[in-house]
Every structure is written in structure tokens, then in C-alpha cells.
ROBA-922129 format. One line per field, with one value per atom (N, C-alpha, C): x, y, z; residue number from 1; chain. Coordinates in steps of 0.2 Angstrom, whole numbers, padded with zeros to 4 digits. Layout:
BEGIN
px	(X;...) $
py	(Y;...) $
pz	(Z;...) $
pos	(NUM;...) $
unit	(A;...) $
END
This chain:
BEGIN
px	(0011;0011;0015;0016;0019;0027;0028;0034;0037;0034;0036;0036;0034;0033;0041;0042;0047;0053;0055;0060;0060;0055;0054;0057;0055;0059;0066;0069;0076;0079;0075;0081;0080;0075;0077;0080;0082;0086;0093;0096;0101;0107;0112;0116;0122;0123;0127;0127;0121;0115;0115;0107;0103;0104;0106;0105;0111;0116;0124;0126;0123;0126;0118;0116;0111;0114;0113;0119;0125;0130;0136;0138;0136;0135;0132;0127;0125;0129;0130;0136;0145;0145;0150;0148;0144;0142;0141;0137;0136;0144;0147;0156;0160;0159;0161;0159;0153;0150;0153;0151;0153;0162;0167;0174;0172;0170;0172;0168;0160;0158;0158;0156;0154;0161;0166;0170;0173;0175;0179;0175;0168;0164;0166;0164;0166;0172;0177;0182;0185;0178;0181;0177;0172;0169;0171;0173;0177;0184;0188;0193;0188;0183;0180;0179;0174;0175;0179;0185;0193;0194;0193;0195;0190;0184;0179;0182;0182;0184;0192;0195;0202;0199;0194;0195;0194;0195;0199;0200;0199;0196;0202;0199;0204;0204;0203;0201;0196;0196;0191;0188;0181;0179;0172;0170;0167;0161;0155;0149;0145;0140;0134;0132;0129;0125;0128;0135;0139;0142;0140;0141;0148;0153;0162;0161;0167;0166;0172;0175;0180;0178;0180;0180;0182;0174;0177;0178;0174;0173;0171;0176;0172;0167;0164;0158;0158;0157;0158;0154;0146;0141;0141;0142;0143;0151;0149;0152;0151;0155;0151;0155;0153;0156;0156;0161;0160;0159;0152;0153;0155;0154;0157;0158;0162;0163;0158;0159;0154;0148;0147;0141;0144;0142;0144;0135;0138;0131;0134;0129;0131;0128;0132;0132;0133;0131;0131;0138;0143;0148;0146;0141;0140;0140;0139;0136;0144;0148;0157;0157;0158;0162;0170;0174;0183;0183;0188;0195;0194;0199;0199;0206;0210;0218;0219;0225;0226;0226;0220;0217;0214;0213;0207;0201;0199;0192;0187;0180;0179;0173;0176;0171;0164;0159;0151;0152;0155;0153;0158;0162;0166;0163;0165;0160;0168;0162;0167;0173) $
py	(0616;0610;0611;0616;0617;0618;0621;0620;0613;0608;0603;0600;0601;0597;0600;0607;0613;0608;0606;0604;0597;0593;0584;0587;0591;0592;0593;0597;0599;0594;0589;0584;0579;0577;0572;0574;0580;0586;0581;0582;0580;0581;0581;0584;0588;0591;0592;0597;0596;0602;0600;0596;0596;0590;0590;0585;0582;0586;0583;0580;0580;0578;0569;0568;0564;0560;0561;0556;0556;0559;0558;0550;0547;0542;0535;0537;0535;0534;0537;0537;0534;0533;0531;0524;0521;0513;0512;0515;0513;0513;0517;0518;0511;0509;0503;0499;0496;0490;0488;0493;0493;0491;0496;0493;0486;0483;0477;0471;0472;0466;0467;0472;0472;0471;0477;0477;0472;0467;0460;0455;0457;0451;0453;0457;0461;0460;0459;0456;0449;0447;0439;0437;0439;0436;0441;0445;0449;0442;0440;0434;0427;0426;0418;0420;0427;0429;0426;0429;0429;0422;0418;0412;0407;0408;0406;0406;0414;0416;0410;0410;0406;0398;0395;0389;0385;0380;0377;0369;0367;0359;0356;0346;0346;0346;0352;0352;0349;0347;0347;0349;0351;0355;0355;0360;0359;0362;0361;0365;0366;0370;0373;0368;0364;0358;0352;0352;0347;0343;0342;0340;0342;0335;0336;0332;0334;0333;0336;0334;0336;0341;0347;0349;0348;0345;0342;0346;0355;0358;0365;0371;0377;0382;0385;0389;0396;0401;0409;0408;0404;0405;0399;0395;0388;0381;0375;0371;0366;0361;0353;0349;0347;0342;0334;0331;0324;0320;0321;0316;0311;0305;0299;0298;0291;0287;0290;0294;0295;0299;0301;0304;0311;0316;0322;0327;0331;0335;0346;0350;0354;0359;0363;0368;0375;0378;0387;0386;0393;0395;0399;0400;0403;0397;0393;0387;0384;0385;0384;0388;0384;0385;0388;0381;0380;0375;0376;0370;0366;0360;0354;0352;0353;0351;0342;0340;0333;0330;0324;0318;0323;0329;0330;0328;0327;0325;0330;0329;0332;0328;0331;0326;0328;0325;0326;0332;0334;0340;0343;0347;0351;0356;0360;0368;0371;0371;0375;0381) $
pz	(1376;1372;1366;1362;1357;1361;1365;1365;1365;1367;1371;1363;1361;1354;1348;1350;1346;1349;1358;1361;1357;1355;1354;1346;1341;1334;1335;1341;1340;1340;1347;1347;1342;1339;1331;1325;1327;1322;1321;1316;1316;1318;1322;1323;1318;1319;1312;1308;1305;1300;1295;1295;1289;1284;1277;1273;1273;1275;1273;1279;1284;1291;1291;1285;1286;1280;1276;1267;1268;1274;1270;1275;1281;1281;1277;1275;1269;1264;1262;1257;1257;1263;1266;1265;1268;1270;1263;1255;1251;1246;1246;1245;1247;1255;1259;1254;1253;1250;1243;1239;1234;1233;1237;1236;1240;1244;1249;1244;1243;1240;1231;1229;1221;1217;1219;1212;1214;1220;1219;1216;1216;1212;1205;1202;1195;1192;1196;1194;1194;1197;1197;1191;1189;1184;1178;1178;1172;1170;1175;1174;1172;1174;1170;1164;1161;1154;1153;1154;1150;1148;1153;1155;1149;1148;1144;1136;1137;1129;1125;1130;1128;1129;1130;1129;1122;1123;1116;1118;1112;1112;1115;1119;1122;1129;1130;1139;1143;1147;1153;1157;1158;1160;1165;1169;1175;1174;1172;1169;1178;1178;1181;1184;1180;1181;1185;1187;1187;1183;1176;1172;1169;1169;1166;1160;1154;1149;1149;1138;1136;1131;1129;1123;1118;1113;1106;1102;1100;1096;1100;1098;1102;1097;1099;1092;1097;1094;1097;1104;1104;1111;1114;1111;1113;1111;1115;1115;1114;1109;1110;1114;1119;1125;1123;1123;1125;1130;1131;1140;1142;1135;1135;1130;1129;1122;1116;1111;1105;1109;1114;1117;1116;1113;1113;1114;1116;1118;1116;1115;1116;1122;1124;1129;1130;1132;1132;1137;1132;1135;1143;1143;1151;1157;1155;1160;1160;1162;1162;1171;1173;1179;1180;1177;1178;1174;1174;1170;1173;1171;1176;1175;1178;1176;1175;1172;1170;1177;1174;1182;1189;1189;1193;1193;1198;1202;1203;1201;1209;1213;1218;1224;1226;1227;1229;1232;1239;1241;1243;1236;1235;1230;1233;1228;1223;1219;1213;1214) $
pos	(1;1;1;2;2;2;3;3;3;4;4;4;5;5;5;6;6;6;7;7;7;8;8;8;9;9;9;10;10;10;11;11;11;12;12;12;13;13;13;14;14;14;15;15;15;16;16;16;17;17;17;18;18;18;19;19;19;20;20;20;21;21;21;22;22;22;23;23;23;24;24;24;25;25;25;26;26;26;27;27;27;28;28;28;29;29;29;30;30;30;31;31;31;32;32;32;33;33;33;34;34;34;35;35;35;36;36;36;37;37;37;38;38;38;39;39;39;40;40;40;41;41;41;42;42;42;43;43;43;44;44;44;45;45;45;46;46;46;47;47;47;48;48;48;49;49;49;50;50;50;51;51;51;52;52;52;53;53;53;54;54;54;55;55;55;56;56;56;57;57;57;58;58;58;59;59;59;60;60;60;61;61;61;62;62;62;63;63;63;64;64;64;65;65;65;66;66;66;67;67;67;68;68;68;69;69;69;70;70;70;71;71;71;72;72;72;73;73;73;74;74;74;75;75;75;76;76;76;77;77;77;78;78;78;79;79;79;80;80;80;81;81;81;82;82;82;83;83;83;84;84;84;85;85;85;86;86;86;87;87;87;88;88;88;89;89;89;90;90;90;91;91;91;92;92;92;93;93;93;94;94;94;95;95;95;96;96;96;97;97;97;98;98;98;99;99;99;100;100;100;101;101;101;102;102;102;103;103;103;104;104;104;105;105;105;106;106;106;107;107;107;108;108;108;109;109;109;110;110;110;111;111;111;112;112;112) $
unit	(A;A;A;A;A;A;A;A;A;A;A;A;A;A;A;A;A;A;A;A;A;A;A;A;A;A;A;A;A;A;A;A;A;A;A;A;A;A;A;A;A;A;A;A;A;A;A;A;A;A;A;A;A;A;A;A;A;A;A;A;A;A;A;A;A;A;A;A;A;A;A;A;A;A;A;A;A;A;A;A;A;A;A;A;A;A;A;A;A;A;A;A;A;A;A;A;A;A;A;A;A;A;A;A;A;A;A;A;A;A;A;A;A;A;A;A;A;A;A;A;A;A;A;A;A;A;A;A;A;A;A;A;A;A;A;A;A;A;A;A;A;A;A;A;A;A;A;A;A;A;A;A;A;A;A;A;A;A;A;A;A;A;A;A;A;A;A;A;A;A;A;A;A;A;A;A;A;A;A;A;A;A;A;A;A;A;A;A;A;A;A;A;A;A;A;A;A;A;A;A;A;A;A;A;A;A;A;A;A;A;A;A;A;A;A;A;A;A;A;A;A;A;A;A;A;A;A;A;A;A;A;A;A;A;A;A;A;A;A;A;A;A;A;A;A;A;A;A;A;A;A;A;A;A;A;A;A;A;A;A;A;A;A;A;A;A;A;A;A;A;A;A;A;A;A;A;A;A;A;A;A;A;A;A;A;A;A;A;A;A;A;A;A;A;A;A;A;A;A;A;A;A;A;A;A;A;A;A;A;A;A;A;A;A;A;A;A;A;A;A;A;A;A;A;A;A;A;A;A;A;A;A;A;A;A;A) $
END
């Protein structure tokens, strides 16, 4: 009985030997992840920063909510948007999507 149990641990044994033959795949897939899905997220939203920080009155703009409007007035954390005639409102600079270049659109079911 005990043998049989000694044969059943060698084979769940890793092959290889031991800790390093069990993490360095590990380590590998989480290596993979990180360069494939994280630092190009991190770097896209490091460029919307960027993109945020330089806006300036004037433009048009494509908020979270859906909500387009022009910049009347910039303030360090926020915005005041004109959404219409005399209607201005204000907005947190995070809820900024993108610009909106002279006479774009956007359409019901286009993603940002």
C-alpha cells in the first residue's frame, strides 16, 4: 500500500525539480499578460491624460455620458461645457473621452 501511494507522489512530482520547474511558467504567462494586455492599456490612458491636460476653450468634446458640448472655460479638475445656446453646465475633466474635430458626428452606435 504505501508503495503504491510513494509511485502515485513521484508521478505528481513535477518534472524538472521542485519550485522552479512549477513558477517559472507562471511567471512566464504573468510576463506575457502584462507586456500584451496592461502596459498598452497604460499607455493609452497615460496619452488621454496628456490629451485632457491640453484642452482649451473652444473645442468640442465627447464626454462618458454621451454628452457633446463646447468648451467655454477650463479650471485645473473641471470644465464648463456649452451644450446649447446659453445652456452651459460644468464637468469633471475625467468624464472626457476625445475631441471631436470641425463637423464630426457621432452616430447612436459608434463606440468611442
Amino acid at each position: 500500500m504505501q508503495s503504491s501511494f510513494l509511485i502515485l507522489a513521484q508521478a505528481a512530482a513535477p518534472a524538472g525539480g521542485g519550485l522552479m520547474g512549477m513558477f517559472l511558467p507562471m511567471v512566464l504567462i504573468v510576463g506575457i499578460f502584462y507586456f500584451m494586455m496592461i502596459r498598452p492599456q497604460q499607455r493609452k490612458e497615460k496619452e488621454r491624460q496628456k490629451t485632457i491636460a491640453e484642452m482649451r476653450a473652444g473645442q468640442r468634446v465627447l464626454f462618458g455620458g454621451g454628452l457633446i458640448g463646447t468648451i467655454v472655460e477650463a479650471r485645473p479638475h473641471t470644465f464648463f461645457i456649452e451644450i446649447a445656446s446659453g445652456v452651459r453646465i460644468e464637468v469633471a475633466r475625467g468624464a472626457v473621452l476625445r475631441i471631436l474635430k470641425d463637423g464630426e458626428t457621432v452616430a447612436l452606435d459608434q463606440q468611442a
